[in-house]
C-alpha positions in Angstrom: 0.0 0.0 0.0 1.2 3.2 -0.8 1.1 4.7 2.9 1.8 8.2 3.6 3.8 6.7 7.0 5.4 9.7 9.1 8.9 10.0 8.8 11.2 9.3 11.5 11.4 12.8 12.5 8.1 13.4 13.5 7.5 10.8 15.6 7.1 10.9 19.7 10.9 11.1 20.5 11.8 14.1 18.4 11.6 17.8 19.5 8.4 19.6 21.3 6.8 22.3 19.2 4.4 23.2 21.6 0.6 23.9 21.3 0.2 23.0 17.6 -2.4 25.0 15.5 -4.9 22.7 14.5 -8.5 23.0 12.8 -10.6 21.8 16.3 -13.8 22.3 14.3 -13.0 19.5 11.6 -10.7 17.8 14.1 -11.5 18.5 17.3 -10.5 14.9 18.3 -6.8 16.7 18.2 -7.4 19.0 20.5 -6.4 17.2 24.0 -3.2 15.9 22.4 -2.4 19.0 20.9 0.5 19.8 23.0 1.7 16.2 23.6 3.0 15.7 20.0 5.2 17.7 17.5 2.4 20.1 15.1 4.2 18.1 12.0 3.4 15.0 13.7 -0.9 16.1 14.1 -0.7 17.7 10.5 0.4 14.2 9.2 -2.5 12.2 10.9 -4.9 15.2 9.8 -4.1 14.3 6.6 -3.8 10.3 7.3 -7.3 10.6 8.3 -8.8 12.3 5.4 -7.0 9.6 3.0 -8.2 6.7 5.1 -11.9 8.3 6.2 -11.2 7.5 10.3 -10.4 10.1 13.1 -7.3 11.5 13.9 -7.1 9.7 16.6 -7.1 6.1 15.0 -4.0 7.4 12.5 -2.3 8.4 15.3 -2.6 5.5 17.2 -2.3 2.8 14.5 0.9 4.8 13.7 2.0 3.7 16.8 2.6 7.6 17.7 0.8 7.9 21.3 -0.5 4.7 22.9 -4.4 4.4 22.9 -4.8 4.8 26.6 -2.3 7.8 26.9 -4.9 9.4 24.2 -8.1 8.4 25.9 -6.7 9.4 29.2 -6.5 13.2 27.7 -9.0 13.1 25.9 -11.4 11.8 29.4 -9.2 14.9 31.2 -10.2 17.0 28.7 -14.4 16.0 28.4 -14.5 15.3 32.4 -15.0 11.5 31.4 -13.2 9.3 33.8 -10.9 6.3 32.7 -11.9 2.8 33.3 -8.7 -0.1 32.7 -11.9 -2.8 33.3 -9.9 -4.5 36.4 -11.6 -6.2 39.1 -14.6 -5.1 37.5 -17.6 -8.3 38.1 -20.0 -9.7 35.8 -22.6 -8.4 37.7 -21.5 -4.9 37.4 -22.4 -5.3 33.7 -26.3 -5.6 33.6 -26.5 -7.1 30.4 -27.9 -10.9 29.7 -25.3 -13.4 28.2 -27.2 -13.2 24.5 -26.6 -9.0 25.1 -23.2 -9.4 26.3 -22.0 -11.3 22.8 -23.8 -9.4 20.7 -22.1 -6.2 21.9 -18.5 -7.8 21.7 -18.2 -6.2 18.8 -19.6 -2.8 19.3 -16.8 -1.4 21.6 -19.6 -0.4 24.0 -21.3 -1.6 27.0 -23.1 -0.6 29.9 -21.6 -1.0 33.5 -23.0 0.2 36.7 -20.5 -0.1 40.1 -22.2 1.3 42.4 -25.9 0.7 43.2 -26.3 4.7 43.8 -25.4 5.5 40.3 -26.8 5.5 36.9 -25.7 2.9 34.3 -22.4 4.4 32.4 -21.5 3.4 29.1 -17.9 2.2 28.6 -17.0 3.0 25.3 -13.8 1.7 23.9 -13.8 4.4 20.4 -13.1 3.1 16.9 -13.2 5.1 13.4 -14.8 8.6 14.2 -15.9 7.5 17.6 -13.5 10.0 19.6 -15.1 12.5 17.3 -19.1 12.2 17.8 -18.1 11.6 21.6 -16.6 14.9 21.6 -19.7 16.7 19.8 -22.0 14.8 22.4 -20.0 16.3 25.4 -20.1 19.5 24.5 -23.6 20.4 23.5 -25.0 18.4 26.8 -21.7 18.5 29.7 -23.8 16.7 32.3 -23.6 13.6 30.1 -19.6 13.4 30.7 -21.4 11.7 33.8 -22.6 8.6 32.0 -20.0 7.4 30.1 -16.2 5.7 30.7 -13.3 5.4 28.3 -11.2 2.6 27.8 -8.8 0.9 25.5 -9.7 -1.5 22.9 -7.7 -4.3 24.3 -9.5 -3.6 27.7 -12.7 -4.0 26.7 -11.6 -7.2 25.0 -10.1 -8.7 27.6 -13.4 -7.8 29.9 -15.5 -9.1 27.7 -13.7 -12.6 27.6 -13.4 -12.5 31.4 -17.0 -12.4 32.2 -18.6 -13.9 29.1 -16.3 -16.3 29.0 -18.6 -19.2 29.3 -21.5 -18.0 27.4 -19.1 -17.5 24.7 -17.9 -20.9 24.8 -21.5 -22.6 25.3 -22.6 -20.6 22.1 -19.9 -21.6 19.7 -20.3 -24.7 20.7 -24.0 -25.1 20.7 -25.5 -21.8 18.8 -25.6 -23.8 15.5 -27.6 -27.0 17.3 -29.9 -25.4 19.2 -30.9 -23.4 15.5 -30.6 -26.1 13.3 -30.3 -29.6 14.8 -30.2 -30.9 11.8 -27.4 -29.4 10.3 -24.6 -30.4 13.1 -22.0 -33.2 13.2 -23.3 -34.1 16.2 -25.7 -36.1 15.0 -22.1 -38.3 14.0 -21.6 -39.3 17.4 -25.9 -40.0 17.7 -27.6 -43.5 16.7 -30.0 -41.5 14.7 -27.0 -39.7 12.6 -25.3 -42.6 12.5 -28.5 -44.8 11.0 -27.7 -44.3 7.4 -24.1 -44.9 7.1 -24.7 -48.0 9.4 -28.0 -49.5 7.4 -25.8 -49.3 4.3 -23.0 -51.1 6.3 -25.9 -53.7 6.9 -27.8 -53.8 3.8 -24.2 -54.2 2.0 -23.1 -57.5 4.6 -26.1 -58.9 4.4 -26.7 -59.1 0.0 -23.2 -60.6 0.2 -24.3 -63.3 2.6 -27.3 -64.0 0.7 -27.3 -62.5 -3.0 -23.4 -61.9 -3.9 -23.6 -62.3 -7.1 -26.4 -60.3 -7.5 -24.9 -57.9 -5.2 -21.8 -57.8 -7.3 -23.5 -57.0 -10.4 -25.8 -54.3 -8.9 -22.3 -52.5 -7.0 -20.3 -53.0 -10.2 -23.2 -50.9 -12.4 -24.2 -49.0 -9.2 -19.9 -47.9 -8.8 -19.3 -47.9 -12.6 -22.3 -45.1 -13.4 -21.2 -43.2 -10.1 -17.5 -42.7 -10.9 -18.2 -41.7 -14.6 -20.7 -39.2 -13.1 -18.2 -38.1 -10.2 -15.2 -37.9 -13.7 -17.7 -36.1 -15.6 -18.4 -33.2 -13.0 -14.7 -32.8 -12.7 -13.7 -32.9 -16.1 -16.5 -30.6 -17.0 -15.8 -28.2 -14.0 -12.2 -28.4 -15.5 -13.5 -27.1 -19.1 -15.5 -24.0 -18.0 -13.5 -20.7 -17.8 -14.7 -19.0 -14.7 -15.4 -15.4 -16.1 -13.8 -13.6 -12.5 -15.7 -10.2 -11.3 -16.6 -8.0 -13.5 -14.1 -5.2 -13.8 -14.9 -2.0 -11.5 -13.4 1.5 -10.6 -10.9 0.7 -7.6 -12.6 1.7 -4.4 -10.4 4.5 -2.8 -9.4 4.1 0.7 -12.1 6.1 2.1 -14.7 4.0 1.1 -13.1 0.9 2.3 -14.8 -0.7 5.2 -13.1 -2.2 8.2 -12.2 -5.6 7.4 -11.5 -9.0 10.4 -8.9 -10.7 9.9 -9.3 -13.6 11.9 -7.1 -16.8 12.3 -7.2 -19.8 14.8 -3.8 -21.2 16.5 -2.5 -24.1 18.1 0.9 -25.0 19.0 1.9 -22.2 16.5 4.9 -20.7 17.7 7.0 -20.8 15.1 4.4 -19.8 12.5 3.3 -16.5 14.2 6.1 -13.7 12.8 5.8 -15.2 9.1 1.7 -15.1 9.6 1.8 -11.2 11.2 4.3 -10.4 8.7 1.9 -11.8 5.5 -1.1 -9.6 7.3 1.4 -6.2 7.6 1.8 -6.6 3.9 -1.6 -6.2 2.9 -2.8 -2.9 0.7 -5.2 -2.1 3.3 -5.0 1.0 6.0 -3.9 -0.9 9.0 -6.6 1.7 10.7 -9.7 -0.4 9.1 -7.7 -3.8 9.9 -9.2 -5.9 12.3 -7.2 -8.7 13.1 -8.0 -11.4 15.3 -5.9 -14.2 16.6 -7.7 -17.6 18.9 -5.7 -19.0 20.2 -6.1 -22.0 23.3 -6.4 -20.6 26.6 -3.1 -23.5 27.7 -1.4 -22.8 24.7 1.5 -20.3 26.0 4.0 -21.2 23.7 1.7 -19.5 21.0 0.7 -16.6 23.1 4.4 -15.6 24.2 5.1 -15.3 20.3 2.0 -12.8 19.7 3.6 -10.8 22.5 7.0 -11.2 21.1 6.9 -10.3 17.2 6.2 -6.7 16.2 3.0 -5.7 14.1 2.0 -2.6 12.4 -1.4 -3.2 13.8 -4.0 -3.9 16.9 -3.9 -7.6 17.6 -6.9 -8.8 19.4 -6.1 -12.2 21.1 -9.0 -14.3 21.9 -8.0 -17.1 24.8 -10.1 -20.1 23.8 -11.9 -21.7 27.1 -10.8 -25.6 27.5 -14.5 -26.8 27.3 -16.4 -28.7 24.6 -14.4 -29.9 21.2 -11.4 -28.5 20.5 -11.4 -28.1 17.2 -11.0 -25.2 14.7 -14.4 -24.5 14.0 -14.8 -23.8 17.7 -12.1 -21.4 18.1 -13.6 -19.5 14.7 -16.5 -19.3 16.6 -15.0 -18.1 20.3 -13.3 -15.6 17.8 -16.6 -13.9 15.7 -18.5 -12.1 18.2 -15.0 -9.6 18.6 -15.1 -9.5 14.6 -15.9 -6.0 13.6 -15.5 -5.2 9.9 -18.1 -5.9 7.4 -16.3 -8.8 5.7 -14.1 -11.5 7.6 -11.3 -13.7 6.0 -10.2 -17.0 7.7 -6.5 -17.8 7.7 -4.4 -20.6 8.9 -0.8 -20.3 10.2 1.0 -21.2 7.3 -0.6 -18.7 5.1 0.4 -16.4 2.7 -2.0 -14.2 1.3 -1.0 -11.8 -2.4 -1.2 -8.3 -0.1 -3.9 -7.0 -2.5 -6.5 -9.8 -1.3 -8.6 -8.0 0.6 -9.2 -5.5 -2.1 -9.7 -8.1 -4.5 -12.6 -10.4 -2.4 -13.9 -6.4 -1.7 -14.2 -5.6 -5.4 -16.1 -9.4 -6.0 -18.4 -8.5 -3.6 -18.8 -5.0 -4.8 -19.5 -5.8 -8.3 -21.6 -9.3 -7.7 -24.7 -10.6 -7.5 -26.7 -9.5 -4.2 -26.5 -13.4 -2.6 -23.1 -13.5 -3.3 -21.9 -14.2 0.6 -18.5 -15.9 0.0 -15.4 -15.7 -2.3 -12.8 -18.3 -2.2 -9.4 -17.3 -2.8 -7.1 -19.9 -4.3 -4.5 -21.8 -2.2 -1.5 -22.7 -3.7 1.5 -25.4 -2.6 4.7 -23.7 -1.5 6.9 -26.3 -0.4 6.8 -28.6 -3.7 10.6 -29.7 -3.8 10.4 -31.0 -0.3 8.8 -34.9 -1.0 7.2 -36.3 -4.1 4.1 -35.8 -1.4 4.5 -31.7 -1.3 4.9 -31.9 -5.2 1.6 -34.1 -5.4 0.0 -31.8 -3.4 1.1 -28.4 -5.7 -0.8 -30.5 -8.8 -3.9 -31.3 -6.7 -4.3 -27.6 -5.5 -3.7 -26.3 -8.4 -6.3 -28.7 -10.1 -8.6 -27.9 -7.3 -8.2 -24.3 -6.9 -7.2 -23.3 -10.3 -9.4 -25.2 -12.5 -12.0 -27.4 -10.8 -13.3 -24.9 -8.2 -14.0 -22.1 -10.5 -15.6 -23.9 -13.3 -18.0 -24.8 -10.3 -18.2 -21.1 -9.7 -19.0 -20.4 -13.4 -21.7 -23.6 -13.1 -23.4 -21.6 -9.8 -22.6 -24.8 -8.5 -22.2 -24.8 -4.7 -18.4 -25.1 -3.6 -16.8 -26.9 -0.9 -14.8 -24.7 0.6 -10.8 -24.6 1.0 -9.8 -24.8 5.1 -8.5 -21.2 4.5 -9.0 -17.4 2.3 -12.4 -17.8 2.8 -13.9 -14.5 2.8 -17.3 -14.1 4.2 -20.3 -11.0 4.8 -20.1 -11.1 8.3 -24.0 -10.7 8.7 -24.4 -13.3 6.5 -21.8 -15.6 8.2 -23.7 -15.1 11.6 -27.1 -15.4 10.4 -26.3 -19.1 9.2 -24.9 -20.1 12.5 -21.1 -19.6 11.1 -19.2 -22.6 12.1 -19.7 -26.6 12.8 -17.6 -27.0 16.2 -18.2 -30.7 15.6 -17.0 -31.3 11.7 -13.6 -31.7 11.3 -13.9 -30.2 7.8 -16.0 -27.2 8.7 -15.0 -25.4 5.3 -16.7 -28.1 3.2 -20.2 -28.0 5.5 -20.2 -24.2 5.1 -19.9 -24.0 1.5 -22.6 -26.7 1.5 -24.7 -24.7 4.2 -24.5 -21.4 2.2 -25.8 -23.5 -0.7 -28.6 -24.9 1.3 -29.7 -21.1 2.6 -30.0 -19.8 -0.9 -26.5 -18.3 -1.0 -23.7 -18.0 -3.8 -19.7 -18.3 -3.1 -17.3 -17.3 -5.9 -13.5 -17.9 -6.5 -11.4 -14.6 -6.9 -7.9 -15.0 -9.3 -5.8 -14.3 -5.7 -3.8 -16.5 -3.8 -2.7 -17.6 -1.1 0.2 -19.9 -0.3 0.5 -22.8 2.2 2.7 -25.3 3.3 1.8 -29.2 2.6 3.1 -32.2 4.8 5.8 -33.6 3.4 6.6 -37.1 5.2 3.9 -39.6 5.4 2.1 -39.9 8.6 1.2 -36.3 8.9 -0.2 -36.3 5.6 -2.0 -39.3 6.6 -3.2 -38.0 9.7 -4.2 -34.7 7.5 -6.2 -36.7 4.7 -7.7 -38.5 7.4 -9.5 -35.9 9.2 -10.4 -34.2 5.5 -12.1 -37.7 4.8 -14.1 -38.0 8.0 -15.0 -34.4 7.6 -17.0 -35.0 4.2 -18.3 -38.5 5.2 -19.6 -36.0 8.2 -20.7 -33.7 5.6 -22.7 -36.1 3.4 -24.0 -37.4 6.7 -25.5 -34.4 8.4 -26.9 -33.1 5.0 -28.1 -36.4 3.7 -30.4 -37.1 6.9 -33.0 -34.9 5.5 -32.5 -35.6 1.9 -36.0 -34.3 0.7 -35.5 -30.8 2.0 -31.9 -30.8 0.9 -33.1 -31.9 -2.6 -35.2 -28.6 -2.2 -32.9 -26.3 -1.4 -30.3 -26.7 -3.4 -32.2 -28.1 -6.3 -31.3 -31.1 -8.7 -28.5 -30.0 -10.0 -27.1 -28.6 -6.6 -27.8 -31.8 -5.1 -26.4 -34.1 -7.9 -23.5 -32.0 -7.5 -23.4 -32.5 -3.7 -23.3 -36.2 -3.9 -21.0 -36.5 -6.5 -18.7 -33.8 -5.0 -18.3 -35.2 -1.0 -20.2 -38.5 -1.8 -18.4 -39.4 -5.0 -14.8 -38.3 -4.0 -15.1 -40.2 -0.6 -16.9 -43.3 -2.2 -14.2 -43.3 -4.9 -11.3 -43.6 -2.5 -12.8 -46.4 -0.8 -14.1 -48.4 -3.8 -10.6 -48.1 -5.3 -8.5 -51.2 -3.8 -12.0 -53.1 -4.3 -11.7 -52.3 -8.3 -7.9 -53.2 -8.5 -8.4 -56.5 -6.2 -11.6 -57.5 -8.7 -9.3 -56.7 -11.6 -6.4 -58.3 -10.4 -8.5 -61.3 -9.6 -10.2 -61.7 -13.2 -7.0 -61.6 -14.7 -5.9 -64.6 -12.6 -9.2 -65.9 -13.7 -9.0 -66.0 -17.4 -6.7 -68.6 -17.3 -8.5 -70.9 -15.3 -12.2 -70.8 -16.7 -14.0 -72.6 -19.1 -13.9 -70.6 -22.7 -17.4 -69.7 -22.3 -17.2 -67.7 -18.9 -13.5 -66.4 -20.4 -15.3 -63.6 -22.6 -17.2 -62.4 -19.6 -14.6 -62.5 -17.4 -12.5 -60.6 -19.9 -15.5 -57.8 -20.4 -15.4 -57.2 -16.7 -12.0 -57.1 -16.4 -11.8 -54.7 -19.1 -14.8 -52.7 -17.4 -12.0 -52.8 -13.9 -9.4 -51.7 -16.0 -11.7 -49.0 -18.1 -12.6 -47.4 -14.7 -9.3 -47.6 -13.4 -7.6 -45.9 -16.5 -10.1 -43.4 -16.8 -10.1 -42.0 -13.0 -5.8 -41.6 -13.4 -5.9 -40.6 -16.6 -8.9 -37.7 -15.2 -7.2 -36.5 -12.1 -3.9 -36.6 -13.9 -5.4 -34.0 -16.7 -7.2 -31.9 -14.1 -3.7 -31.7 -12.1 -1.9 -31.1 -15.6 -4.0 -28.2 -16.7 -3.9 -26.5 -13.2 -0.1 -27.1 -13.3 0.1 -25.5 -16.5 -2.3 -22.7 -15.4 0.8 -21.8 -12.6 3.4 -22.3 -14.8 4.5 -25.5 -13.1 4.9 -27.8 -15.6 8.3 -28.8 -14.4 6.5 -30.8 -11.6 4.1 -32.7 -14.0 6.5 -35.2 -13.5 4.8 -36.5 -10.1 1.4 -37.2 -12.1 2.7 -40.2 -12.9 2.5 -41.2 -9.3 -0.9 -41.2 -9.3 -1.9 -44.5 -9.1 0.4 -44.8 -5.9 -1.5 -41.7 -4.5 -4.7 -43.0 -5.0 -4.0 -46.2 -2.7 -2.7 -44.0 0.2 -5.9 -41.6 -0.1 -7.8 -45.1 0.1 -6.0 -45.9 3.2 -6.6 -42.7 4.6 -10.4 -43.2 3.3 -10.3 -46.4 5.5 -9.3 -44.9 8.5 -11.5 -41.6 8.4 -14.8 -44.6 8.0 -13.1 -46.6 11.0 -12.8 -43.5 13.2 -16.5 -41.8 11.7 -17.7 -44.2 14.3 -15.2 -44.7 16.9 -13.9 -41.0 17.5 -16.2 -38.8 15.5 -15.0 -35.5 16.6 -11.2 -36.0 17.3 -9.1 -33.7 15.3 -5.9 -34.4 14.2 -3.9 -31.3 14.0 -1.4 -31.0 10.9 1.7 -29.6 12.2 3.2 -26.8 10.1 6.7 -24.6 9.8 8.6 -27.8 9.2 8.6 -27.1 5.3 12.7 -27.2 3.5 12.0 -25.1 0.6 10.2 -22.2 -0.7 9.3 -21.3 -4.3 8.5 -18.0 -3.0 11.3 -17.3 -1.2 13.7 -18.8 -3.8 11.8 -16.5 -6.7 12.5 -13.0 -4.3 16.3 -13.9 -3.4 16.4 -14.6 -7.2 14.8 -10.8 -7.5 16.9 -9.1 -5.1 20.1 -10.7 -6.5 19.2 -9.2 -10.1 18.3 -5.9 -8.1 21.6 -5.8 -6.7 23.3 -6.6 -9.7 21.4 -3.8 -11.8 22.1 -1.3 -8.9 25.8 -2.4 -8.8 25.7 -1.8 -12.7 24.4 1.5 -12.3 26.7 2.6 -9.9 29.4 1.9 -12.0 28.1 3.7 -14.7 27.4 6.7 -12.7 24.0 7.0 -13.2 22.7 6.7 -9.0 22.3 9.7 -7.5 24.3 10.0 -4.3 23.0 9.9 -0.5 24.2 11.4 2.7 23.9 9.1 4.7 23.5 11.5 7.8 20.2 12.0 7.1 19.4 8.2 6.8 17.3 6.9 10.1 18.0 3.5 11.8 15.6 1.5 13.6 17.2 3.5 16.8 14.9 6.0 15.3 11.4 4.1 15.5 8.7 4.3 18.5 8.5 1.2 19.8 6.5 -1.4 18.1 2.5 -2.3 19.2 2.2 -5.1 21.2 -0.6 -7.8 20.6 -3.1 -7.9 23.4 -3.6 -10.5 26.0 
C-alpha cells in the first residue's frame, strides 16, 4: 500500500513544538493531544485521516505515535470522562444478559454500573470517528460526561472474555444446534445420525451373505455409473472458464470498510512472525484492519510469540476456554463475536496471502450478484521440492483451486470450501450459525450450508500460499480428518435428503453427492476395483472358454474405470499445473496410481474412526517445510536488483546519499504489542 507513513522525525521522540495550531472544528479529536505531540506529527495524521476516512485519533494511534490509553486518558481529562482499565470489575457490574453481552463484543460499548447509587455508564472503547461524535455529544449536553467511561480497545476485549467467557464458549459450541439440529456433526456421534451410514454397512453384509452375485452386479453398475458421473463433474468443472468479477473502478481508501482478519492457532509458535508479517503486507489501511488471533487458553508457547513479534497493527487475542471440542471450527466461533469489519477472511498459520486480497474479495463483492456471501481465494503449494508428497500436493491444488473450483463457480454450483481465504459478509456468516464445532472439515459444511440457505460463493484470481506435509504420517493424519469431515458432511446433510433436494435443487444436489459422496466413495471403492481386476485376470486362465469372454469384459470394465479415474485426475492436475506455470513438476502425475492407494487408506481410517472417534481432530503440524518457491523467486529478485544497482553505480548513473540523514531502527517508537 502506498502509505503516507510519518517519517522518523516526526514521531514521539523528536523535539516539542508546543501547542500545535490545528482546525478543532473538523478535528477536534486533536485538541487534547495537541500539545503532547510535534504540530508536524498532528498535521500528518490530519491528513492520514482524510486519506483513510477514520479520526485523527485512529492514524495516530495505529501509527503507533501515542498509545491508545495515553490518548483516551486526555481526551477523558479534557471531556471530564473518567478512565476505566476494566480491572476487578464483576459480571454483575455489567447488567446485560449473556445473549446481550456477545452481541455487543463487537460494538466497543457496554453498559456497566458499580455502584448501586449510580446511573448505568456506558464504557466506550472508540473506533473510526468514535473519539469524534463523543466529543460533539460532550459539548452540546456536559452533564452527560457523567454517564460514560473510556477505555482501550484491548481492555474492553479482555473484559468481555473475562466475564462472558462461558457464554461465549457454550454458544460456539452449541448456537448452531440449538438453531438447526439438523445441520450439526453431532448427530455423528448419535444412533439417529449414524443410522444411514450403518444400514448401508448392513444392507451391503447382508446381499453378500445371501445375494453376492447379485450384489456384485448391482455395486459393479451402481460404482461404474457413479465414478463416470463423479469424472464427468470434474472434467466438466475443468472445461469452464470462470469469467472472475466483472471489472470495476478501484474503491479508494475512504470507502473501504473495516475488514477482520481472523485466524485460529494451536501449538503455532513458530508460524506467528511469518503469519503477522503476511497480514502487515496487505494494501489495506492498517486503521480499518481488524485482526483477530484464537488461540487456546493453555497454549502459552503461541501466546508468548504474539507478544514477542512486532505488528503494524491492533492484535486482538481471543484465549479459547478448555470446554467442549477442540477443534478449529470452535475457536472460529469463540473468535466472531469480537469481529468488527463488514467482511471477515479466515486464515491458517502457514498462510500467505497476495497483499492486494482484501481488495480483490472487496471488489467481487462490490461488483456481484446480491447473494453473493463468499469468495474463495485460491490456495497454492509452496513447499513442492520437499517430497514427491509436497509436489503431489502443488498438482492437486492447483487442479482444485485453479481449475476445478472455479468452473464450479461459473456452473453456480455450490463449492466446498478450502480450510482457508475464505472471505465471508459477516452478517451473512452469523445469520447461518457460522461454524460446525463438531465437523472436522468445517470449510466443506459451510460452503454446502451457504448452498442450502439460498446463498452464492465465488473464486477470486488471488492467492494464497501454504505449506503441505511432506513425510507420510502427517499427511495421513491430515487426509484422514479431511475424509471424516466430508463423510460428516454427506452425513449431516443427507439425513434430510428431501428438503436438501429442495434447497439446493437437482442440479445442486447431484452435485453434492458426487462432489463429497463421489470423492469419498471413490477412495474407498478403489483397492475393491484393483483387487476384482487383479483377480479376473488370474481368472481368465482358469475358466472354461465360455465364462473367459465375460470374465475378460469385466475385467476390461475394472481396468476402463481404473484408467479413466488416473488418466482424469492426472489431466485436471496437468491443466492446473500449466495454469501456474509448473509444468516442471508434472512429472509426479505419474504417481498417481500410488497416491490413490494411500488416499484409500486414509479413506479407510477416516470410516473406521467416523464411528469410533467422531470429533477427534488431528492437528497437521506446520513450519517444518525445506524449501520455498517464494522465497527462492524473491532472493532470485533481489540478487538481479543488486546486480542492476551495482551496474548502475558503476556507470554513474545513482544519485548519491548522505547518509546522515538516513534513520536507523534507533529512530522508530516502539513497536504495538498484541493484546492479551
Amino acid at each position: 500500500m502506498r502509505r503516507s507513513m510519518p517519517p522518523s522525525a516526526l514521531c514521539a521522540s523528536g523535539p516539542r513544538t508546543g501547542r500545535a495550531r490545528i482546525d478543532t472544528a473538523a478535528y477536534p479529536e486533536l485538541d487534547c493531544i495537541s500539545g503532547l505531540l510535534p504540530a508536524a506529527t498532528l498535521d500528518w495524521a490530519i491528513r492520514r485521516a482524510e486519506r483513510v476516512d477514520v479520526g485523527a485519533d485512529r492514524a495516530l494511534i495505529a501509527a503507533r505515535l501515542i498509545s491508545e490509553e495515553t490518548y483516551l486518558r486526555a481526551l477523558g481529562s479534557q471531556l471530564g470522562i473518567a478512565f476505566e482499565p476494566l480491572t476487578g470489575v464483576r459480571r454483575a457490574d455489567c447488567p446485560l444478559d449473556d445473549a446481550a453481552l456477545l452481541a455487543k463484543a463487537s460494538t466497543g460499548m457496554l453498559p456497566l454500573s458499580r455502584r448501586d447509587d449510580q446511573p448505568v455508564a456506558v464504557v466506550v472503547a472508540p473506533r473510526g470517528h468514535a473519539s469524534r461524535g463523543l466529543i460533539h455529544l460532550i459539548r452540546s449536553n456536559p452533564a452527560a460526561a457523567a454517564r460514560f467511561r473510556l477505555t482501550t480497545n484491548e481492555a474492553f476485549s479482555r473484559f468481555v472474555l473475562s466475564i462472558g467467557g462461558a457464554a461465549l464458549t457454550d454458544a460456539a459450541t452449541n448456537d448452531l444446534a440449538l438453531r438447526w439440529p439438523a445441520m450439526t456433526a453431532q448427530l455423528c456421534g448419535r444412533a439417529r445420525g449414524m443410522a444411514l451410514p450403518a444400514g448401508i454397512v448392513i444392507l451391503t453384509i447382508m446381499a453378500a451373505i445371501f445375494a453376492p452375485a447379485t450384489l456384485l452386479i448391482a455395486a459393479e453398475f451402481l460404482l461404474s455409473a457413479a465414478f463416470i458421473a463423479w469424472l464427468v463433474l470434474r472434467l466438466t468443472g475443468a472445461l469452464i472458464r470462470h469469467p472472475g468479477p466483472r471489472p470495476t473502478d478501484p474503491i479508494p481508501d475512504t470507502a473501504l470498510p473495516v475488514y477482520s482478519v481472523i485466524a485460529a492457532l494451536y501449538r503455532e509458535a513458530t508460524s506467528v512472525p511469518g503469519l503477522l508479517a503476511a497480514i502487515g503486507r496487505f494494501d489495506y489501511p492498517p486503521e480499518k484492519l481488524d485482526v483477530i488471533i484464537a488461540i487456546e487458553a493453555d497454549d502459552k508457547e503461541t501466546r508468548a510469540a504474539l507478544l514477542a513479534t512486532a505488528t503494524k497493527f491492533p492484535i486482538t487475542v481471543v484465549a479459547v476456554p478448555p470446554r467442549g471440542p477442540r477443534t478449529k471450527p470452535k475457536a472460529l466461533n469463540v473468535a466472531l463475536p469480537f469481529a468488527r469489519g463488514a467482511y471477515t477472511v479466515v486464515y491458517d498459520a502457514e498462510d500467505r496471502p497476495d497483499p492486494d486480497q482484501l481488495r480483490n474479495a472487496l471488489q467481487a463483492f462490490v461488483s456481484g450478484p446480491a447473494d453473493l456471501a463468499c469468495v474463495q481465494a485460491r490456495l497454492c503449494i509452496d513447499n513442492s521440492e520437499d517430497s514427491w508428497l509436497s509436489a503431489y500436493y502443488t498438482a492437486e491444488y492447483a487442479g482444485q483451486f485453479d481449475v476445478f473450483m472455479p468452473g464450479l463457480a461459473a456452473l453456480g454450483l455450490p463449492l466446498p470450501l478450502g480450510g482457508s481465504s475464505n472471505h465471508f459478509h459477516t452478517e451473512t456468516l452469523r445469520k447461518i450459525g457460522a461454524w460446525d464445532p463438531f465437523n472436522v472439515t468445517e470449510d466443506a459444511d459451510l460452503g454446502m450450508r451457504l448452498a442450502r440457505f439460498g446463498y452464492r460463493t465465488g473464486m477470486i484470481a488471488s492467492t494464497t500460499y501454504e505449506e503441505a506435509p511432506n513425510r507420510c504420517l502427517p499427511w495421513l493424519r491430515q487426509r484422514t480428518r479431511w475424509f471424516k469431515g466430508w463423510m460428516q458432511t454427506w452425513v449431516v446433510h443427507m439425513s434430510q435428503p428431501g428438503r436438501l433436494w429442495r434447497q439446493m435443487g437437482p442440479t445442486g444436489f447431484t452435485a453434492f453427492q458426487l462432489m463429497l459422496g463421489g470423492s469419498v466413495l471413490a477412495a474407498l471403492v478403489h483397492p475393491l476395483f484393483l483387487a476384482a481386476m487383479i483377480g479376473t485376470t488370474f481368472r481368465i486362465g482358469s475358466a472354461l472358454s465360455g465364462e473367459q469372454i465375460a470374465i475378460i469384459v469385466v475385467g476390461a470394465l475394472y481396468g476402463a474405470m481404473a484408467i479413466l479415474g488416473y488418466a482424469g485426475s492426472a489431466v485436471i492436475g496437468w491443466l492446473g499445473l500449466a495454469r501456474r506455470g509448473l509444468l516442471s513438476s508434472a512429472w509426479v502425475l505419474m504417481l498417481t496410481p500410488l497416491h490413490w492407494i494411500i488416499l484409500s487408506i486414509a479413506a479407510w481410517r477416516a470410516f473406521y474412526q467416523l464411528f469410533a472417534a467422531p470429533f477427534a481432530w488431528e492437528k497437521t503440524d506446520h513450519g517444518l517445510a525445506r524449501s520455498s518457491r517464494r522465497a527462492t523467486r524473491m532472493v532470485q529478485a533481489l540478487t538481479e536488483l543488486d546486480r542492476s544497482l551495482s551496474s548502475a553505480k558503476r556507470r554513474g548513473e545513482l544519485p548519491a546519499v548522505d547518509e546522515r540523514t538516513i534513520k536507523t531502527s534507533a529512530d522508530r517508537p516502539p513497536p504495538l504489542r498484541a493484546s492479551a
